[in-house]
C-alpha positions as CSV (number, residue, x, y, z in Angstrom):
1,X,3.4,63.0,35.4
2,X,2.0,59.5,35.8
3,X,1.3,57.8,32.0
4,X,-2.8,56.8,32.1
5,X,-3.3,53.1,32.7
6,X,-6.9,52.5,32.8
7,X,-9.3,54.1,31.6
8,X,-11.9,54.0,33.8
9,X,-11.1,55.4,37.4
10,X,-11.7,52.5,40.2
11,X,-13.1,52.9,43.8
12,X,-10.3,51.6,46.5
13,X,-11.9,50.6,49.4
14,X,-10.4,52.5,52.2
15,X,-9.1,50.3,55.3
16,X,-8.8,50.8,59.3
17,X,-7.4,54.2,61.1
18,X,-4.1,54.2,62.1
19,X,-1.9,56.4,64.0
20,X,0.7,58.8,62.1
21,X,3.4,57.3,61.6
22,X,6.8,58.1,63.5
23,X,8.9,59.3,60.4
24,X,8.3,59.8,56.8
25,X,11.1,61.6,55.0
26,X,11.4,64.0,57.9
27,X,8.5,65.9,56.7
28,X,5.6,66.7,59.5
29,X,2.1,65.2,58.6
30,X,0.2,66.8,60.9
31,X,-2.0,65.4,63.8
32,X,-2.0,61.5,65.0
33,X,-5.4,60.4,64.0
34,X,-6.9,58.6,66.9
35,X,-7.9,55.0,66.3
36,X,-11.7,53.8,65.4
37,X,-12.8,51.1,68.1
38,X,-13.8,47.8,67.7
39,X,-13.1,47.9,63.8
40,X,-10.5,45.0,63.9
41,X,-9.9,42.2,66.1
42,X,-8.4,42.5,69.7
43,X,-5.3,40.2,68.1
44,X,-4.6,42.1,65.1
45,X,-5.0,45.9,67.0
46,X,-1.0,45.8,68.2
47,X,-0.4,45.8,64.7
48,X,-2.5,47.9,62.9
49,X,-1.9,51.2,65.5
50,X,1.8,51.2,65.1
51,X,2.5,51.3,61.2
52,X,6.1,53.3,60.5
53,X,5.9,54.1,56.8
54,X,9.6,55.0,56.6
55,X,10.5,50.8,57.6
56,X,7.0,49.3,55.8
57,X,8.0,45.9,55.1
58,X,9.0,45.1,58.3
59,X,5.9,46.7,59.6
60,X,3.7,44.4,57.1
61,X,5.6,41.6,57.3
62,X,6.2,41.5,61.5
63,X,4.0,42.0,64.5
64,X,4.5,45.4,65.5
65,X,4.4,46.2,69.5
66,X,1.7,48.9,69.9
67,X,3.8,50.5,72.6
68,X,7.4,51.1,71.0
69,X,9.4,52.9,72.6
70,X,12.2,52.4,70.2
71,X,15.1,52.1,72.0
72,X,14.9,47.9,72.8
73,X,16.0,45.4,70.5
74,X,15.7,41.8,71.1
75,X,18.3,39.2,71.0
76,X,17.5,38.2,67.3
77,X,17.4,41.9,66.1
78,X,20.4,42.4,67.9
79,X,21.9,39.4,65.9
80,X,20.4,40.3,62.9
81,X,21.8,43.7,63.5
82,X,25.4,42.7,64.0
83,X,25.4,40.8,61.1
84,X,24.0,43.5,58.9
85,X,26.9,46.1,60.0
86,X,29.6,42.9,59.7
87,X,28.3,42.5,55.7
88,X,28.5,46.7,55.4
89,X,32.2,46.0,55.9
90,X,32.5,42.7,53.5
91,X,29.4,42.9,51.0
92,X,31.9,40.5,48.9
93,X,30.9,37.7,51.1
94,X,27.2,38.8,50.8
95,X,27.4,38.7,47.6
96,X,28.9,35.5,47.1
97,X,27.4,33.6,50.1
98,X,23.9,35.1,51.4
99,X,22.8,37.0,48.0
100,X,24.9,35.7,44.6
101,X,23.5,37.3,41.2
102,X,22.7,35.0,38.4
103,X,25.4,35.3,36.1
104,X,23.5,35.3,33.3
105,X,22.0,38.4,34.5
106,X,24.8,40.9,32.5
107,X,25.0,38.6,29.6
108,X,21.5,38.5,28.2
109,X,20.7,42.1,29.7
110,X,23.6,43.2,27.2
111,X,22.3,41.1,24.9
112,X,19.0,41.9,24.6
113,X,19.8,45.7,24.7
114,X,21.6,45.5,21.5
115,X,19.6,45.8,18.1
116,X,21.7,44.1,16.5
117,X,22.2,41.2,17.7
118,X,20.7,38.4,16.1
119,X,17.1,38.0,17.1
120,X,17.0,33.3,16.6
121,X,19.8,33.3,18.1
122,X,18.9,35.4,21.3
123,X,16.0,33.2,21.6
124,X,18.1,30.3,21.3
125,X,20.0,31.8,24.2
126,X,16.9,32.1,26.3
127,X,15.4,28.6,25.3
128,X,18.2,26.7,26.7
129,X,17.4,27.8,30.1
130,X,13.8,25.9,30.4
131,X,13.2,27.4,33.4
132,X,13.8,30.8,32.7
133,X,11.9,30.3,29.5
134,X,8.8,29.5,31.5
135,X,9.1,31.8,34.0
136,X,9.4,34.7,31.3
137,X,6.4,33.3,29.6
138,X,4.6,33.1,33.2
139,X,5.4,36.8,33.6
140,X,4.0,37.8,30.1
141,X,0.5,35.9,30.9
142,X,0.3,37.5,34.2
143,X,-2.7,40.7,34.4
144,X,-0.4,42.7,35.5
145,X,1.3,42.6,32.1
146,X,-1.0,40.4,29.8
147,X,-1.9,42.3,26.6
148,X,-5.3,41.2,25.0
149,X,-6.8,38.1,25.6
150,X,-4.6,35.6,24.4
151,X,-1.9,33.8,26.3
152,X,1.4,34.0,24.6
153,X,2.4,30.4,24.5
154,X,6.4,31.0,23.4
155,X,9.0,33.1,23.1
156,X,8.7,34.2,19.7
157,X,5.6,35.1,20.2
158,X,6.5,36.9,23.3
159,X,8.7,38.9,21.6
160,X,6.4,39.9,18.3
161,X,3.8,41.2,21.0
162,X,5.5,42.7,23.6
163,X,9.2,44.1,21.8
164,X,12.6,43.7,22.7
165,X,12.9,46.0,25.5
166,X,9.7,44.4,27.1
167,X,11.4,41.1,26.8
168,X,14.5,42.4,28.4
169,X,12.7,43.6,31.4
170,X,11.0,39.8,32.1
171,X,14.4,38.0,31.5
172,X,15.9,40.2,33.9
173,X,13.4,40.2,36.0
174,X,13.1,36.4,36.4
175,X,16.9,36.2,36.2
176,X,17.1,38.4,39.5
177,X,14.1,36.2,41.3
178,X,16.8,33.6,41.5
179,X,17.9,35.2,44.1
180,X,15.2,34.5,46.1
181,X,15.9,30.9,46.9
182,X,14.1,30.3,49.7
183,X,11.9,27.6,51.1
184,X,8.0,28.0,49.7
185,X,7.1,28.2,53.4
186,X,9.1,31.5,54.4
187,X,9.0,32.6,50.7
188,X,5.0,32.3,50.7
189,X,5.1,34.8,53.6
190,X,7.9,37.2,53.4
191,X,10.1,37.0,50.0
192,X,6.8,37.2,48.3
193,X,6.0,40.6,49.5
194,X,9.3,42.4,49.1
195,X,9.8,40.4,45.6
196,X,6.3,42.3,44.5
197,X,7.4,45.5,45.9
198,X,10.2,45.5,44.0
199,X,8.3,44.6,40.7
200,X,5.9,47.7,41.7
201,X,8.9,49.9,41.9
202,X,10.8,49.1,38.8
203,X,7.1,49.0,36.5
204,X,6.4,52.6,38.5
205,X,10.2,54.0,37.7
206,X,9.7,53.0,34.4
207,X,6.2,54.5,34.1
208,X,8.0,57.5,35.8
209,X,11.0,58.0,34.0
210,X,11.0,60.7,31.2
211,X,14.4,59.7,30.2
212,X,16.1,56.2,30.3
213,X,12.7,54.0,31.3
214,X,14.7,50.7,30.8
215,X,17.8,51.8,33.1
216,X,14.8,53.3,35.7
217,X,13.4,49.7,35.9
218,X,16.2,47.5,36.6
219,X,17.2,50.2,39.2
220,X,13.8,49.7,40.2
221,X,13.8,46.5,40.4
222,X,17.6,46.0,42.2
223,X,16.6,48.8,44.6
224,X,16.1,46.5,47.1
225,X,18.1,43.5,46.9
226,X,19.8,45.2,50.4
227,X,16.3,44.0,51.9
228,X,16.6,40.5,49.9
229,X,20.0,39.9,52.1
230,X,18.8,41.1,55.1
231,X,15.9,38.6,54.9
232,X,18.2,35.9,54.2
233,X,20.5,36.4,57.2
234,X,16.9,36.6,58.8
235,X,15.0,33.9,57.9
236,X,19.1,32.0,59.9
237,X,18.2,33.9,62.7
238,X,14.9,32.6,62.9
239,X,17.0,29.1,63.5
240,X,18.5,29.8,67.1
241,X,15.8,32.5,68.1
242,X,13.6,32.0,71.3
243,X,10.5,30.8,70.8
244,X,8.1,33.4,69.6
245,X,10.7,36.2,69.1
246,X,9.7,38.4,66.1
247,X,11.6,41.7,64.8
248,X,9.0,44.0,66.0
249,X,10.8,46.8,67.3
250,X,10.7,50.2,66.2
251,X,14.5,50.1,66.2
252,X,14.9,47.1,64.6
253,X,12.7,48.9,61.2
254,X,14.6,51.9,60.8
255,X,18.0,50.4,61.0
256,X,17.1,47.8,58.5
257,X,15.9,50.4,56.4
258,X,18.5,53.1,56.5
259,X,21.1,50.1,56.4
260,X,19.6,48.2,53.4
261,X,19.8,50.7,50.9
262,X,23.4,51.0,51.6
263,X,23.7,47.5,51.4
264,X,22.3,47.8,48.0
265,X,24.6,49.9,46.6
266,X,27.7,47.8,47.5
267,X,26.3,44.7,46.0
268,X,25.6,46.9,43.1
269,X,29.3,47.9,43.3
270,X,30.6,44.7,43.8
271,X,28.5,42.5,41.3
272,X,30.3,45.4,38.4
273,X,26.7,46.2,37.7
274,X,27.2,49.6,35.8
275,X,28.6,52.5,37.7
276,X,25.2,54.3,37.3
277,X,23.5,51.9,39.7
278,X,25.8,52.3,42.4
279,X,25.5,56.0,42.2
280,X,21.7,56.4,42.2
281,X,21.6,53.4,44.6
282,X,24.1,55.6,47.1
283,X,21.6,58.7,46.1
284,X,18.7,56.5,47.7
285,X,20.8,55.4,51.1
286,X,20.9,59.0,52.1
287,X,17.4,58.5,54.1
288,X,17.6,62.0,56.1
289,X,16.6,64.1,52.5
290,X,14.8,63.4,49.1
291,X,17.4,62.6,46.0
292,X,17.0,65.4,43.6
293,X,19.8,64.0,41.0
294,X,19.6,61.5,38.2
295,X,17.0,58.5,38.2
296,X,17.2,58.1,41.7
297,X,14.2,60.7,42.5
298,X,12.1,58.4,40.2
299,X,13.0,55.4,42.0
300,X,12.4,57.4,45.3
301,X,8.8,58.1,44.0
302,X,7.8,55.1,42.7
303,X,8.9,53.2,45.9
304,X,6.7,55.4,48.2
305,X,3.3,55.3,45.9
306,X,4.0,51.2,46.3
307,X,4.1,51.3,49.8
308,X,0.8,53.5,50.0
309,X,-0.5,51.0,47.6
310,X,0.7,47.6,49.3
311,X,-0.8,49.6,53.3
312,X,-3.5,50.8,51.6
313,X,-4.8,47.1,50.5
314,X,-3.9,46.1,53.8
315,X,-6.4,48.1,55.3
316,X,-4.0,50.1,57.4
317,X,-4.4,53.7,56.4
318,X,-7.0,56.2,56.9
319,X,-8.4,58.3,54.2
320,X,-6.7,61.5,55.9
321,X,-3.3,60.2,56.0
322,X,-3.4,58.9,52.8
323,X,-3.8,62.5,51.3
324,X,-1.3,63.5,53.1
325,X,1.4,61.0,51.7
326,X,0.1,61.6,48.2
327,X,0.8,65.1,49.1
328,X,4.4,63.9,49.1
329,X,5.0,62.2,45.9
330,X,2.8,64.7,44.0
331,X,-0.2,62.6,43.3
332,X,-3.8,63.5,43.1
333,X,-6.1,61.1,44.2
334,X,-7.5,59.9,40.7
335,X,-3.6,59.4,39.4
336,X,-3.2,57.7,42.9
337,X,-7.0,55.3,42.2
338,X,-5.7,54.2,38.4
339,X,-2.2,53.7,39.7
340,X,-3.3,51.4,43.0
341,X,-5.4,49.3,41.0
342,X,-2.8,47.9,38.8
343,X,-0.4,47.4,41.4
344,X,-3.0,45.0,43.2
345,X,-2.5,42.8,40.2
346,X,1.1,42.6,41.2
């Protein structure tokens, strides 16, 4: 079960009603729960009443019509769309165009797995990236991960406090941000979010894992880089849209979300990641059951308690639907309480 984290149990302030949502791993949830009035804005009430756990992000990070039928896609979902089933057939040029990995990612992850290599001159390895080397140090001073209450102010230092496997897990971490290169504007709103989803998810598998905690992050953490491209071909779309066209449909969030994770595991495949991620990755894409194989039901887990989490903060579940999805990921709500309040810090 879930390692302890605090020790002290913290109140979560619970946020505004909202409908049941259409799907959520096929399982029934019971009764819709009808809507408080006047608890949020006229503007923001199309939103809130029409949250889809099983497509999230695009329900946190888009307007969502409050009257979905389903079936209607705009043009730029339909764009978006087409292109999404064109880079199923070619993730190669995803990979190399849309969504390259750093290829220093493999290198230092072997690295830094190996005892045996040289300590200096794995640090000197690091060090010549001065980038990389702040951004692991910016990491290890963060409260999601800051131990004590002194900053660590080098490498060296990071890696007397912290260990080599906790080192290995920033460097990678910050090696696959790179990824992310998008404008601070659309990052600020959108890469943002699914970037800290993803960190949720890999420190949760890891948290999770009884086995291989290391390999359960960086699946964690690569879990969605499906998402990452489809935000990229997005954020192109956005370009040549109409005026005020959003990806709000109902549609538009399930096929992105069924089609991501398959997207996932072909970039896997295709970067030569191990063969281990491609087969947990292809575990996850099967969105009609829960995985029961391997590190993929970790992953599963850890991926659902963030998005309770990240719609919990965001005021958009009720107190009753919220025990139900903890229901699912075999949480009580105390487990649920400590594990919320570190991901906030995220």
């Amino acid at each position: 079960m879930i390692k302890s984290i605090f020790n002290k149990i913290f109140n979560v302030r619970e946020g505004a009603v909202v409908q049941r949502p259409k799907s959520f791993t096929q399982t029934d949830l019971g009764k819709p729960v009808a809507p408080k009035p006047k608890q949020l804005p006229a503007e923001e009430t199309s939103t809130i009443l029409s949250v889809d756990l099983a497509a999230l992000f695009y329900s946190l990070l888009f307007s969502v019509r409050a009257k979905d039928v389903g079936g209607v896609a705009n043009n730029l979902e339909r764009r978006v769309i087409r292109e999404v089933e064109s880079a199923l057939t070619s993730p190669d040029v995803i990979a190399e165009t849309v969504l390259k990995l750093p290829s220093k990612v493999l290198e230092l992850d072997k690295k830094l797995a190996d005892p045996a290599f040289d300590i200096k001159e794995l640090l000197a390895l690091i060090e010549r990236d001065p980038v990389l080397s702040v951004e692991v140090l910016k990491l290890c001073n963060s409260p999601a991960f800051k131990r004590g209450d002194r900053d660590v102010t080098s490498l060296q230092q990071a890696l007397i406090q912290l260990g080599r496997e906790q080192l290995r897990r920033f460097v990678t971490s910050c090696l696959v941000r790179e990824m992310l290169d998008i404008k601070p504007i659309y990052f600020r709103r959108f890469g943002a979010e699914i970037w800290r989803h993803s960190m949720q998810v890999a420190y949760l598998a890891s948290e999770l894992s009884e086995e291989d905690s290391d390999t359960a992050f960086l699946l964690g953490l690569l879990h969605d880089v499906g998402k990452l491209a489809i935000f990229k071909m997005l954020l192109d779309a956005f370009v040549q849209a109409e005026p005020g066209e959003q990806p709000n449909s109902w549609l538009f969030r399930q096929v992105m979300t069924s089609k991501s994770l398959t997207l996932s595991a072909l970039l896997a495949k295709h970067w030569q990641l191990p063969k281990a991620f491609e087969i947990e990755l292809d575990r996850l894409a099967n969105v009609t059951q829960r995985p029961m194989d391997g590190l993929a039901p970790v992953v599963w887990q850890a991926n659902i308690i963030s998005e309770i989490s990240m719609l919990l903060q965001a005021e958009r579940l009720s107190p009753e639907l919220l025990n139900k999805l903890l229901e699912q990921v075999m949480l009580d709500r105390d487990e649920f309480e400590q594990l919320h309040q570190k991901l906030q810090q995220f």
